[in-house]
MIZALUM-461428 format. One record per residue (C-alpha): residue in three letters; x, y, z negated; residue number from 1. Coordinates in Angstrom, 1 decimal. Last residue first. Layout:
BEGIN
ala,X,Y,Z,NUM
...
//
This chain:
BEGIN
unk,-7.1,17.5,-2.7,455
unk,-5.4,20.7,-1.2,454
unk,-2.9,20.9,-4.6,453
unk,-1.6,17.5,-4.0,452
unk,-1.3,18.6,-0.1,451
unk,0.5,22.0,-0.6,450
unk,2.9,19.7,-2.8,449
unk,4.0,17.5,-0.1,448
unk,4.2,20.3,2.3,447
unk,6.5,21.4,-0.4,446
unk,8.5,18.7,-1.4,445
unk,9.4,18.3,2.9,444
unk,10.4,21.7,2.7,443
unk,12.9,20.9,0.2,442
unk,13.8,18.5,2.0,441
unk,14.3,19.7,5.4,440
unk,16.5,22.6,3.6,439
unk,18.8,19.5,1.4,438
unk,19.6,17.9,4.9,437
unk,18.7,14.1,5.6,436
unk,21.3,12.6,6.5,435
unk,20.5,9.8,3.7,434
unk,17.6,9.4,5.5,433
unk,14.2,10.0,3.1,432
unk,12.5,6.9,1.8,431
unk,9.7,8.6,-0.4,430
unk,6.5,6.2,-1.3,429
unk,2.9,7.0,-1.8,428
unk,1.7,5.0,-4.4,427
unk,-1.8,4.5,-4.5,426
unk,-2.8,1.3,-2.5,425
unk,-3.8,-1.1,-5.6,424
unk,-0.5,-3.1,-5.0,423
unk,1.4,-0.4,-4.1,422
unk,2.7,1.1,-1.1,421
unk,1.9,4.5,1.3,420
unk,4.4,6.4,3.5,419
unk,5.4,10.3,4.5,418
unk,6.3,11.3,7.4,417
unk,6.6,15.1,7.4,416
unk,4.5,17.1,10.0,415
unk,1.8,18.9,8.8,414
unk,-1.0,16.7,9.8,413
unk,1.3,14.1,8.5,412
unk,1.1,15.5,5.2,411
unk,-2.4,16.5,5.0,410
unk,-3.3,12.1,6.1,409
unk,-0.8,11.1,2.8,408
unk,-2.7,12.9,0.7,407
unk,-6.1,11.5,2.1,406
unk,-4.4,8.3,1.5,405
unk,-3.4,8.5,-1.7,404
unk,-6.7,10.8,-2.8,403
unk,-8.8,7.4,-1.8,402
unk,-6.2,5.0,-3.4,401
unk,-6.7,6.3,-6.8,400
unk,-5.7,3.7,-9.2,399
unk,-7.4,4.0,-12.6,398
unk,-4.3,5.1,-15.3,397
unk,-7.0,7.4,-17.0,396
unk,-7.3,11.6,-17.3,395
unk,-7.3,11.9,-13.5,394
unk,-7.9,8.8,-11.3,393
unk,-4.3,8.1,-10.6,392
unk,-1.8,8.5,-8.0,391
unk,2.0,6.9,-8.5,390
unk,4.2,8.9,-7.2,389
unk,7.5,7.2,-5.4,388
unk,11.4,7.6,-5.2,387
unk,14.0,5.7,-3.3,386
unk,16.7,7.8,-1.9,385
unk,18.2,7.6,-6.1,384
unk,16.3,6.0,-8.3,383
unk,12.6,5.6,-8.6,382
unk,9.6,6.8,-10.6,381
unk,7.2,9.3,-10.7,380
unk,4.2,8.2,-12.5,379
unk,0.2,9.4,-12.9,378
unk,0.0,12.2,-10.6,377
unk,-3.8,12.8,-10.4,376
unk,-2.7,15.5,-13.5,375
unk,-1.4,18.0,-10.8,374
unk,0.7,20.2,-12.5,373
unk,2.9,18.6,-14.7,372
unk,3.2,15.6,-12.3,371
unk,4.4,18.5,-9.6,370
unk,6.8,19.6,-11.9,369
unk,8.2,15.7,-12.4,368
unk,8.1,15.6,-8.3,367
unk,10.6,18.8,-8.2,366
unk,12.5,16.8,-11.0,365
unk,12.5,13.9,-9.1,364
unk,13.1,15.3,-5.7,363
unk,16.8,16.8,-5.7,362
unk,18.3,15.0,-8.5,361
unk,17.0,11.7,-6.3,360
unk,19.0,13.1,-3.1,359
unk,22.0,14.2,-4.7,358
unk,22.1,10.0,-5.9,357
unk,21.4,9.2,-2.3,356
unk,24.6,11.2,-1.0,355
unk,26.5,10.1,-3.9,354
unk,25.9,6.3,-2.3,353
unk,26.4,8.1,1.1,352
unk,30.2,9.3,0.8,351
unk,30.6,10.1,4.5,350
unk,33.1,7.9,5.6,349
unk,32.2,4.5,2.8,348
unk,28.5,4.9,4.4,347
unk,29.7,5.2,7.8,346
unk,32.1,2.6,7.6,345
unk,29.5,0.2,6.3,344
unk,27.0,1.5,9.1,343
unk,29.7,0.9,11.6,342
unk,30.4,-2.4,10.5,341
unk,26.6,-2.8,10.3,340
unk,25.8,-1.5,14.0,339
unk,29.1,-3.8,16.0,338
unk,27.2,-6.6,14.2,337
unk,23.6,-5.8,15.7,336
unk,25.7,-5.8,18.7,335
unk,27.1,-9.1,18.4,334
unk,23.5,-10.9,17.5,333
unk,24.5,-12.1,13.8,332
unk,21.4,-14.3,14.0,331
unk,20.0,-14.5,17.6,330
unk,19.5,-18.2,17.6,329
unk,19.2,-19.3,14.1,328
unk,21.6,-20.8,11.6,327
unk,21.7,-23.0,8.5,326
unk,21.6,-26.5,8.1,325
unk,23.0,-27.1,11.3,324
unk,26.4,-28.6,8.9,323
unk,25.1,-29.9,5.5,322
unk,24.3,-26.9,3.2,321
unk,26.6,-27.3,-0.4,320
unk,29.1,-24.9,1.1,319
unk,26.5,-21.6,0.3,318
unk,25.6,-23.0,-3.2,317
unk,29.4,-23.5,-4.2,316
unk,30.7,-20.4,-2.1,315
unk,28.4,-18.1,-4.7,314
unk,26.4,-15.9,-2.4,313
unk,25.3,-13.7,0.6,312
unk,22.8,-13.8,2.7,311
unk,22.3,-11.6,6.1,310
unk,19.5,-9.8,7.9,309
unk,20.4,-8.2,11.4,308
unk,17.8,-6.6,13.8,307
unk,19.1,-3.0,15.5,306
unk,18.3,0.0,13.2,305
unk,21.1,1.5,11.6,304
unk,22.5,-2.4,10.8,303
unk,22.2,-2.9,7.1,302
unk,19.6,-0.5,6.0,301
unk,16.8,-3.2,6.3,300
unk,18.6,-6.4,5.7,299
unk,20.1,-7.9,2.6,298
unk,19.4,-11.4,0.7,297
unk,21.9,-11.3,-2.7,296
unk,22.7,-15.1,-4.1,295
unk,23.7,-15.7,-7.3,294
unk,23.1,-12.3,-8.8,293
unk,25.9,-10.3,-10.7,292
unk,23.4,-7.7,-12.4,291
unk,25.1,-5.0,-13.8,290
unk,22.3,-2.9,-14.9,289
unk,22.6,-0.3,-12.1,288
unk,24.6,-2.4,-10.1,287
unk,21.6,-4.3,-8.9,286
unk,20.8,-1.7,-7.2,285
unk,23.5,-2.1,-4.3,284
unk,25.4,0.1,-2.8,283
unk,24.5,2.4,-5.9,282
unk,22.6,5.7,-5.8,281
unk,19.2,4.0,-5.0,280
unk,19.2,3.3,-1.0,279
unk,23.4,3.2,-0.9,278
unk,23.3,-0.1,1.6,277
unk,20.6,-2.4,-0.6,276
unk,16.9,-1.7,-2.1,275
unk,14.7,-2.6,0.7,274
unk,16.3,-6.1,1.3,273
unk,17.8,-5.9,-2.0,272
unk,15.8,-9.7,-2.7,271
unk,17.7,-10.7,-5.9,270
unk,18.4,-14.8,-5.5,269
unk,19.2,-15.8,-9.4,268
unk,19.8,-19.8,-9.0,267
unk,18.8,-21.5,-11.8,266
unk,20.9,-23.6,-13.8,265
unk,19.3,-23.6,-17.2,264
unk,21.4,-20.8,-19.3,263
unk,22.2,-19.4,-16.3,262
unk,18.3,-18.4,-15.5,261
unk,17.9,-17.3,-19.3,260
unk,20.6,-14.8,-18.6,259
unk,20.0,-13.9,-15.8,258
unk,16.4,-12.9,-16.7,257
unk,17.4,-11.0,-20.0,256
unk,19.5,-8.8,-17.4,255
unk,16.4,-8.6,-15.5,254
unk,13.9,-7.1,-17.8,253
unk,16.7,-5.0,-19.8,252
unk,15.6,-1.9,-18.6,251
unk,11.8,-1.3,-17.5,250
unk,11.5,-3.1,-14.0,249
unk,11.6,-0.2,-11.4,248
unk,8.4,-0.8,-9.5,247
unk,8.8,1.1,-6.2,246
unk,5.0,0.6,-5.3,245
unk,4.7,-3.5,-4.6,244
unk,6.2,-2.4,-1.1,243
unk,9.4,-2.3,-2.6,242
unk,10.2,-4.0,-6.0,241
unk,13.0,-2.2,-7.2,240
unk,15.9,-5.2,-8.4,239
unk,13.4,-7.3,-6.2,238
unk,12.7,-11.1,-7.4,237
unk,13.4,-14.5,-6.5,236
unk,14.0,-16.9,-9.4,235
unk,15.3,-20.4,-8.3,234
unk,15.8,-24.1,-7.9,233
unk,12.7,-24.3,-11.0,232
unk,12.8,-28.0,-12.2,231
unk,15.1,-27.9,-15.3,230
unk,13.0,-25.1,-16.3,229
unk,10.1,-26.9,-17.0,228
unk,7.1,-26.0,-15.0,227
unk,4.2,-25.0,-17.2,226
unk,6.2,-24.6,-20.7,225
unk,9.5,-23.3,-19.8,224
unk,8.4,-21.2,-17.1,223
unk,5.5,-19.5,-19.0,222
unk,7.5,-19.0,-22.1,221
unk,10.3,-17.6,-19.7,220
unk,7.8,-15.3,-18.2,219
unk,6.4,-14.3,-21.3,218
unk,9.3,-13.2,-23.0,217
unk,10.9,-11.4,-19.9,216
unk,7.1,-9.4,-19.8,215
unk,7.3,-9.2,-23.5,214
unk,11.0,-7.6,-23.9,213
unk,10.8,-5.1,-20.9,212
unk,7.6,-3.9,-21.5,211
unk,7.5,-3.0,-25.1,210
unk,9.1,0.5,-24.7,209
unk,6.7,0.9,-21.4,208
unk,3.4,0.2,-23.4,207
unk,1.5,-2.6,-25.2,206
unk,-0.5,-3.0,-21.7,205
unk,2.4,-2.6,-19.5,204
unk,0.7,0.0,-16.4,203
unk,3.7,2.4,-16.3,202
unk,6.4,0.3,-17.1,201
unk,5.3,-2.6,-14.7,200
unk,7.7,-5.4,-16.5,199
unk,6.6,-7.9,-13.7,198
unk,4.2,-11.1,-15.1,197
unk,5.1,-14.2,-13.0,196
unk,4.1,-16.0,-10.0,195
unk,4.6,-19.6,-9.3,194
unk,5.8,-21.4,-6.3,193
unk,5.9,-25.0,-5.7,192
unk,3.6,-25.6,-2.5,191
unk,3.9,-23.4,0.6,190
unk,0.3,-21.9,1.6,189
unk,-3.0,-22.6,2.8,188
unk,-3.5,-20.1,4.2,187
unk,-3.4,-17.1,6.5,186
unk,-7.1,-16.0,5.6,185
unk,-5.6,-13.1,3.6,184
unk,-2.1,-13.1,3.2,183
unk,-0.2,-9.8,4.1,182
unk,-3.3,-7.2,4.3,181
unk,-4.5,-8.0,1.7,180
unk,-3.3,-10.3,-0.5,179
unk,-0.5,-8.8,-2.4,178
unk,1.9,-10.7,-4.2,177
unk,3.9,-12.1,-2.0,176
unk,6.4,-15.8,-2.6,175
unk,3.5,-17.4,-0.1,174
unk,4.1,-14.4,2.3,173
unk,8.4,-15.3,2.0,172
unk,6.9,-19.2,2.8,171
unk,5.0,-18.9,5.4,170
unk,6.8,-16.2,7.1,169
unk,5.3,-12.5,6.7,168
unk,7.7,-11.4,3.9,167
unk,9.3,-11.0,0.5,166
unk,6.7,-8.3,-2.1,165
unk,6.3,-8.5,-5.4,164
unk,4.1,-7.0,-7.0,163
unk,3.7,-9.7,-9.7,162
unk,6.7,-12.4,-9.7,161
unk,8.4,-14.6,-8.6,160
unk,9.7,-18.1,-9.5,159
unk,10.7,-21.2,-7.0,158
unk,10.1,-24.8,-7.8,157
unk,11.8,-27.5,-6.0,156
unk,15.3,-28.6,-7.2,155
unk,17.8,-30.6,-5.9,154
unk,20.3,-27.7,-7.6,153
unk,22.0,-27.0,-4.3,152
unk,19.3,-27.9,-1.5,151
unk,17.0,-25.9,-3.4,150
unk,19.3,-22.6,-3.3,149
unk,20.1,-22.9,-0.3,148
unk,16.5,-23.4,1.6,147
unk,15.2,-19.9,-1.3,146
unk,18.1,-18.2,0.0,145
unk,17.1,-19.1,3.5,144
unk,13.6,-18.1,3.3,143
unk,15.0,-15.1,1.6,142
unk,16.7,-14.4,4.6,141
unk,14.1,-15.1,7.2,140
unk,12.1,-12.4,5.7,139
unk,14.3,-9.8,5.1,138
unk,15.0,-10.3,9.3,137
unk,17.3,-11.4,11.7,136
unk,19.9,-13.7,10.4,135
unk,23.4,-13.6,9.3,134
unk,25.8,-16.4,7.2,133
unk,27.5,-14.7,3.7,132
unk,30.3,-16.8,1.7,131
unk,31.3,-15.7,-1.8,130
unk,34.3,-16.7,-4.1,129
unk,33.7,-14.6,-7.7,128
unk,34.3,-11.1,-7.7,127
unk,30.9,-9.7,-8.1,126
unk,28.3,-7.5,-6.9,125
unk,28.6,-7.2,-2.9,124
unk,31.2,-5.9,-1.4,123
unk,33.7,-8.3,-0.9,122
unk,31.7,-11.3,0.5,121
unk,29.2,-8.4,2.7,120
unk,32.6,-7.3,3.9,119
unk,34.1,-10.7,4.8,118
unk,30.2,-11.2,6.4,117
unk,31.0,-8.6,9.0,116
unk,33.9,-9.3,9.9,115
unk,33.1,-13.0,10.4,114
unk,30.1,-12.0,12.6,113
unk,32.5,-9.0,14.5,112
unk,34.9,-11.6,15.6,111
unk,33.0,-13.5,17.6,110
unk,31.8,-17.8,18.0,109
unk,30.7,-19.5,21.0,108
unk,27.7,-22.2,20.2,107
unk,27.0,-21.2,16.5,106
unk,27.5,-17.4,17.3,105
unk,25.0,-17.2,20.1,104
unk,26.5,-15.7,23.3,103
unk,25.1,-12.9,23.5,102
unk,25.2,-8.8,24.5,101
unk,28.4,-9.2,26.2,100
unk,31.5,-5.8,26.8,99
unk,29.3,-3.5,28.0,98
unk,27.1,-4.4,25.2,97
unk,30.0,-3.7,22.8,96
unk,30.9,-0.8,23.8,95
unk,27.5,1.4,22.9,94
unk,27.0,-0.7,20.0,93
unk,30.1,1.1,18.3,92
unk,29.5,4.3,19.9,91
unk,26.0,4.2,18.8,90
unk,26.4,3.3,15.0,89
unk,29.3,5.6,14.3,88
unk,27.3,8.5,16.0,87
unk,23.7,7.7,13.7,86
unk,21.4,7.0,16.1,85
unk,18.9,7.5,13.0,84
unk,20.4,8.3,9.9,83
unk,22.8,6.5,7.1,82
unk,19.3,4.7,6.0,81
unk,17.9,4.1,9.3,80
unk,16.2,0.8,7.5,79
unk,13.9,2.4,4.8,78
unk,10.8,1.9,6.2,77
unk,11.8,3.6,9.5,76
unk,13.7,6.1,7.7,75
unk,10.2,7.2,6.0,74
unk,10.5,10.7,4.8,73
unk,11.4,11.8,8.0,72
unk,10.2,15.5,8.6,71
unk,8.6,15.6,12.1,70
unk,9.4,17.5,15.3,69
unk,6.7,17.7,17.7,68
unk,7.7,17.6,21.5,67
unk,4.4,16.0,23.0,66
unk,6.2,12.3,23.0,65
unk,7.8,12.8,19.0,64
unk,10.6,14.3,17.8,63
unk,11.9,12.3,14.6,62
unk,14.0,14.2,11.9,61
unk,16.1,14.2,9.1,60
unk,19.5,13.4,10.9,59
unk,18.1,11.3,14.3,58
unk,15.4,10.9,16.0,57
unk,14.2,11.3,20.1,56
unk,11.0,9.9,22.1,55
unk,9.1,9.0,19.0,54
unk,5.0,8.2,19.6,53
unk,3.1,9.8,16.9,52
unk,-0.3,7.3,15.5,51
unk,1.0,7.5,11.7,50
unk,0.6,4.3,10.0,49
unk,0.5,2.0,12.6,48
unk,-1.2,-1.4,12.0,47
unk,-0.3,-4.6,14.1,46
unk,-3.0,-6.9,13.2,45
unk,-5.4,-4.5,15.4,44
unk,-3.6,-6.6,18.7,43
unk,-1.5,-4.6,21.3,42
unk,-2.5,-3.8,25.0,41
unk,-5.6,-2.0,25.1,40
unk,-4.8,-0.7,21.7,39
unk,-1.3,0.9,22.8,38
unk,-2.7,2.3,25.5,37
unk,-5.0,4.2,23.8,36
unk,-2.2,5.2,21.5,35
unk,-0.5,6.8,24.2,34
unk,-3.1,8.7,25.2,33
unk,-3.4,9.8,21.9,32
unk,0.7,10.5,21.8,31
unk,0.2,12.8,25.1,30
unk,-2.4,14.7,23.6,29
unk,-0.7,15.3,20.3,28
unk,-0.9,13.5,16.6,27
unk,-0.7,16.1,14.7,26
unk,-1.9,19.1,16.4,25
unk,0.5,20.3,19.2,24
unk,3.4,22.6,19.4,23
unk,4.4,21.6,15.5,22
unk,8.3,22.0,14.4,21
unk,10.3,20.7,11.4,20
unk,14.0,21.6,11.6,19
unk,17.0,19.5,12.6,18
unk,17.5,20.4,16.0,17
unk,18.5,16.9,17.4,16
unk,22.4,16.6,17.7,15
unk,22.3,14.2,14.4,14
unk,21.1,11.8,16.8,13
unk,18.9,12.0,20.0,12
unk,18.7,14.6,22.8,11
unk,16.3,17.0,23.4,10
unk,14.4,18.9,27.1,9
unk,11.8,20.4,25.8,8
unk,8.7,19.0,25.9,7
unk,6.7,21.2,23.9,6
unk,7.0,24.8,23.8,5
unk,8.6,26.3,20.3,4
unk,7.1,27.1,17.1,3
unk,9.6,27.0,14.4,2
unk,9.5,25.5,10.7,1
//
């Protein structure tokens, strides 16, 4: 870490200084001021986790209005995956809005929307015939998958599952889990959809060696038997549930899914709208079992930071939707699409899927020592860029949101981003920038570490 003057003069991308420095207490004078403003003029609803406002990020860092320069554990909630104004990205977007910024693909067709979607067709698990169409949002593209896949089988009911987490439409919130802050009071909700039991490792009552074969057990008991499986158009479900608190389903949970949804003509829709683009040491984590899915929704790390969603699956299901079935004004907006070929080239460039496996061998086992150390660590879980700690009420597996937070508020007070998730509000989630260098971190593990052993 340095101490400089603030306001320097910076520039963005990977030319930013990539060190953590602190001019001002976290958050600075001109960011409070700024934050005024911002609740003058923006409804409560919109939260902010930490109240900093960015002027410049890129690499492993974000530089904020009074010349602070953060750690970025965050990547914008896992979206500026291959870094933020990553070169590839900008000179790509850079051109094309020069060149038009719109023309809506489904009235005057580009290039760059079919390019696109021939990459998502060829690289996303499987070999069978594929077709992908683009949207602007995780949300909106499960929404779709979940319109596609009930036009194709003429079925209604859809499956999720505990934890889970799919959006702020009325449908994708209805598929949620959580209630607060993401449903509460925003009812009534979409009809046919049913929750199941997740294979939560950590918290499986009959323990983590069970978990895989009960919770897939019960959930097809419970599917057979209280909606019939000939009537269920899909299961919908996270490889790594995401804002549930990085659940990694205990091996063999979703492979046993497949097969059971196959077996009755279901369509398997996995939501790698967090987990996609290199996040957990695969392109996709569905390759870590080898999960073929149906359909894959994608968005997030797809585009470096401008709006783009996508779906991608089977030809059969996609070709089934009459035409102006599917579509959206700004979906596949040409410079979003100029972003994700450049993120897929950057990703391919620099090796980034090793780049996030280097990534987890760097954290977990400094996170495992910490667990050793610190017994409000209950779990450290997580593959690859995407790790978490689950924080407990020492001695018992009692959710221990207070000391979640208050870790959380040390961090940022020391200037690494850091963010919270879980059901019960006590995981606190790592989503580093695959640019990220090994230094910022390691010091990043440590500030972390000087705030477990503060509380």
């Amino acid at each position: 870490m340095s101490i400089e003057s603030p306001h320097q003069p910076v520039t963005g991308g990977p030319s930013l200084p990539q060190e953590r420095r602190l001019v001002t207490e976290i958050p600075g004078p001109r960011s409070r001021e700024m934050f005024a403003r911002k609740q003058a003029a923006v409804p409560p609803g919109i939260g902010t986790t930490l109240p900093v406002f960015v002027t410049h990020a890129g690499g492993g860092v974000v530089v904020d209005a009074d010349g602070n320069s953060l750690i970025d554990f965050g990547s914008g909630i896992a979206v500026t995956t291959v870094g933020n104004a990553a070169p590839r990205v900008v000179e790509r977007v850079q051109k094309q809005v020069a060149d038009f910024t719109h023309t809506c693909f489904m009235v005057t067709p580009y290039e760059s929307y079919v390019e696109v979607c021939e990459k998502l067709n060829r690289l996303t698990p499987g070999d069978h015939d594929k077709r992908s169409f683009l949207v602007n949002s995780g949300a909106e593209a499960v929404e779709n998958a979940v319109k596609v896949a009930r036009h194709a089988t003429g079925r209604q009911a859809v499956v999720v599952f505990d934890h889970g987490y799919h959006g702020r439409t009325l449908l994708t919130m209805t598929l949620t889990a959580k209630n607060m802050p993401y449903k509460h009071r925003f009812g009534p909700y979409a009809p046919e959809v049913y929750r199941m039991p997740m294979a939560y490792p950590f918290r499986w009552p009959t323990g983590p060696e069970n978990c895989a074969e009960e919770a897939a057990a019960q959930a097809i008991d419970a599917i057979t038997k209280q909606i019939g499986a000939e009537n269920v158009a899909a299961i919908v479900i996270e490889p790594i549930q995401g804002e549930g608190g990085f659940i990694e389903p205990a091996k063999g949970f979703l492979p046993r899914l497949l097969e059971f949804a196959k077996a009755n003509g279901i369509v398997f829709i996995a939501d790698e709208v967090q987990t996609g683009f290199a996040r957990t040491g695969h392109l996709f984590a569905c390759e870590d079992e080898g999960i073929v899915p149906d359909i894959i929704c994608t968005a997030k790390g797809i585009a470096g930071g401008l709006p783009l969603a996508a779906v991608t699956g089977r030809a059969e299901l996609l070709d089934a939707v009459h035409v102006g079935g599917l579509g959206g004004t700004y979906g596949g907006n040409p410079l979003a699409c100029e972003a994700a070929l450049a993120v897929l080239d950057t990703i391919e460039a620099d090796n980034l899927v090793e780049r996030a496996r280097r990534i987890g061998d760097i954290m977990l086992p400094r996170l495992r020592s910490m667990a050793e150390r610190f017994d409000v660590i209950g779990d450290v879980r997580g593959r690859g860029a995407m790790i978490a700690i689950e924080l407990v009420t020492p001695g018992t597996k009692e959710p221990n949101a207070a000391v979640t937070g208050e870790v959380a508020k040390r961090c940022h007070a020391e200037g690494l981003v850091v963010l919270t998730a879980g059901t019960y509000g006590n995981v606190l989630r790592f989503l580093p920038p695959l640019a990220i260098s090994d230094e910022l971190l390691e010091e990043g593990l440590s500030i972390l570490e000087k705030a477990l052993s503060s509380v």
